[in-house]
C-alpha positions in Angstrom: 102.8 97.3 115.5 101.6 100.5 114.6 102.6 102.4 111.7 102.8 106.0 110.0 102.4 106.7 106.4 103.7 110.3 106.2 102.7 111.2 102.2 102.7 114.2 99.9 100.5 113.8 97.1 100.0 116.3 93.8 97.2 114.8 92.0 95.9 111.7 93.9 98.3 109.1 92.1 100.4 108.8 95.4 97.4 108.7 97.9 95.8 106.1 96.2 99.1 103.8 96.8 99.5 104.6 100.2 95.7 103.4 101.0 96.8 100.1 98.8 100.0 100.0 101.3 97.8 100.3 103.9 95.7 97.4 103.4 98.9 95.4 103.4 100.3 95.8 106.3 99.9 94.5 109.4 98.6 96.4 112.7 97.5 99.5 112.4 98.4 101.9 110.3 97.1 105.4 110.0 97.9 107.7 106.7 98.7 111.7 107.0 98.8 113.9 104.3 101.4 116.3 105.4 99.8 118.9 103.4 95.7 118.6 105.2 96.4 116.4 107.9 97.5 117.3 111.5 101.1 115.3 112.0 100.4 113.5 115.2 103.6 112.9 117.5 106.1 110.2 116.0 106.2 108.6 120.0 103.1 107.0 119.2 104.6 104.9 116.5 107.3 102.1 115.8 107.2 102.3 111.9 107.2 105.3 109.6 107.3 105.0 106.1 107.6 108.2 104.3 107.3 109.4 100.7 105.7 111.7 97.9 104.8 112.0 93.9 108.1 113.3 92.1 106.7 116.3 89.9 108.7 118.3 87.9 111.6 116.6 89.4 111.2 117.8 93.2 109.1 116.3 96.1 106.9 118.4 98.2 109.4 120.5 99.8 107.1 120.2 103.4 108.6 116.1 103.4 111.8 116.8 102.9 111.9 119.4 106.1 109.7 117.2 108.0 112.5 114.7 107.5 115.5 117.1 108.2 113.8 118.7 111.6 112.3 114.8 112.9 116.1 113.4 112.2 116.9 112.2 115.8 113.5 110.9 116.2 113.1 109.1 113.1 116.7 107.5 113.6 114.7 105.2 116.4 112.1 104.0 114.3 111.7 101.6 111.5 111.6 103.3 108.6 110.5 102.8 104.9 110.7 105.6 102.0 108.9 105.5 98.8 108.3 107.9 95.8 106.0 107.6 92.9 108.0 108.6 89.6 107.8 107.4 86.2 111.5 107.9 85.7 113.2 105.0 86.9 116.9 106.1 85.5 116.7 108.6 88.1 115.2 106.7 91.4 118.7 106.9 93.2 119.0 110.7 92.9 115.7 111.2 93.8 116.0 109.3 97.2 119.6 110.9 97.8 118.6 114.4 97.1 115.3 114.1 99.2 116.2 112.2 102.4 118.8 112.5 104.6 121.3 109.3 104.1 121.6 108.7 107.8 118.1 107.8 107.4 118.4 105.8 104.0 120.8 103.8 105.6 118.8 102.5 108.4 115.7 102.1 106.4 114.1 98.8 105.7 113.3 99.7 102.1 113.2 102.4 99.2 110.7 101.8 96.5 109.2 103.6 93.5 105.0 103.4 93.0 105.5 104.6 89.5 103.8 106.8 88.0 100.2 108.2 86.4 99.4 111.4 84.6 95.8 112.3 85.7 95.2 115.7 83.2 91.6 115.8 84.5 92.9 117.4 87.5 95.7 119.3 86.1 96.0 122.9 85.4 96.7 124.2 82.5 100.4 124.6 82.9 100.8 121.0 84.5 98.7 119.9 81.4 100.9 121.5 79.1 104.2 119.9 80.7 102.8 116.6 80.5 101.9 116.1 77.2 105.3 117.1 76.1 106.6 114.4 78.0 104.2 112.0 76.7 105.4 112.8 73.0 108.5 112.8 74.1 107.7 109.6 75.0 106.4 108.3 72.0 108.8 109.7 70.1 111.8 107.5 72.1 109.9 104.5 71.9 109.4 104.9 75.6 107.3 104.5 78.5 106.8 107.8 80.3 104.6 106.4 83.5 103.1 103.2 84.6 101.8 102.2 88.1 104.1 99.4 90.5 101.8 97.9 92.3 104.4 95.0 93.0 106.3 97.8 94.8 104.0 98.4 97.2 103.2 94.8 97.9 107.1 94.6 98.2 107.1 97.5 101.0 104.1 96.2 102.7 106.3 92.7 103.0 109.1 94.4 103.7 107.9 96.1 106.6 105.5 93.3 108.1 108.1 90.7 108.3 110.9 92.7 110.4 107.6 94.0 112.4 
């Protein structure tokens, strides 16, 4: 089996669980940031799991198009998608609004990695939105981000027993 991790990743969160997912899975598997990495050809694979950091509610724009102008080719493949959000009310939406549902449908699995803030390599702005969201937080008696790491496991199962 060899596999694709097509990722999008803001501030490292998501890159770091997509080299967990990697040492999970079976055969080999080769990780491309859509944003430094050359895409190689999707003939070359029979799994692609795809997925990005929800910030300020979007995903990099560059999967979303990447999933939209692939759409016949992906349709033969086994697929996964992922996100990494630390809103979980919303983990529907954000898989509807950001992948085409011919694809959801045929896909092995969606999961959510959760979510980190990491203001050390935030600017100022992104700095600024976070910490509201952190007090906003506290104030609600809620948790604004944590990391899954079951959810990856669970993908990386997922994928290498229908492999």
């Amino acid at each position: 089996m060899k596999t694709m991790i097509l990722y999008a990743s803001k501030y490292g969160f998501t890159a770091d669980c997509v080299a967990e997912l990697k040492k999970n899975l079976n055969g080999e598997t080769r990780l491309v940031n859509i944003n430094s990495d050359k895409i190689p050809a999707l003939d070359d694979y029979d799994t692609v799991l795809i997925g990005g950091s929800i910030y300020i509610g979007q995903i990099d724009k560059k999967i979303k198009k990447y999933c939209l102008s692939h759409l016949d080719e992906l349709k033969n493949k086994t697929l996964g998608f992922f996100i990494s959000c630390g809103s979980a009310e919303t983990i529907d939406t954000y898989f509807k609004d950001y992948f085409p549902d011919i694809l959801l449908e045929k896909a092995l699995t969606l999961d959510n990695f959760g979510g980190e803030m990491r203001p050390d390599k935030m600017k100022f702005f992104h700095k600024f939105v976070s910490n509201m969201v952190e007090k906003s937080a506290q104030k609600d008696n809620t948790s604004p981000m944590k990391p899954l790491p079951e959810s990856i496991l669970r993908m990386a199962n997922t994928i290498n027993t229908h492999s």
